[in-house]
N, C-alpha and C positions, 0 to 999 in steps of 0.2 A: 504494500500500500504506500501510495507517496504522501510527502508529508500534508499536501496540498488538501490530498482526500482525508488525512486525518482530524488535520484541521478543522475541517469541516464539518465530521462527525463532533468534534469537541464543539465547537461552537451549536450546534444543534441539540446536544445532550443537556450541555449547560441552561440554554432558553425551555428544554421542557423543563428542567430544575428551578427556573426561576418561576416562571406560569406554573408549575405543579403548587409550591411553596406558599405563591400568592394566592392562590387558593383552598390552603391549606388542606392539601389531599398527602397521604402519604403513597410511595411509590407502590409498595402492592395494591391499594385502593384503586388507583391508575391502571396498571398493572391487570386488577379485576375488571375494571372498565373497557379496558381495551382489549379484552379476550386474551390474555397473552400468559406466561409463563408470570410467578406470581412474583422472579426476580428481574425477569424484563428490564424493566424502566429503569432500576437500579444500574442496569449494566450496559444500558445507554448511556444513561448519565455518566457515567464511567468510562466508554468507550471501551468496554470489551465485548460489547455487540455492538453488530449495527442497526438501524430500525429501518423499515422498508421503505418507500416514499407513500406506499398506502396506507399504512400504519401512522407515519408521520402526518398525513391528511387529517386523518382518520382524530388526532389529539390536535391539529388544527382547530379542527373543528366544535370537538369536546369545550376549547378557550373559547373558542368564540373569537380568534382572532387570523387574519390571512400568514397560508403556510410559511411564506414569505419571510416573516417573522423570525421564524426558527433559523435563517439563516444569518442571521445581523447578529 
């Protein structure tokens, strides 16, 4: 992976972490919301997974805010 795409993922991990937080949802909660493994989100956040660009829609949407987002 280059550094470019990891970047990336950290910066996307991070914005679910900050939108998770200000919501105050914990990551399994999410995690349950989003049909997913129930340490998912955790390891997004993290960047030892990566999330899908449907999946990422998909908690887009959850905030109520454009995908977009997640990548700033």
């Amino acid at each position: 992976m280059s550094s470019l795409q990891e970047e990336t993922y950290r910066i996307i991990g991070k914005n679910i972490r900050k939108y998770r937080l200000a919501s105050n949802i914990s990551q399994e909660k999410l995690s349950e919301i989003m049909n997913v493994n129930l340490k998912f989100i955790g390891h997004v956040e993290r960047v030892e997974r990566f999330i899908s660009l449907k999946k990422l829609i998909e908690v887009a949407q959850y905030f109520n805010v454009p995908v977009v987002e997640f990548f700033k």
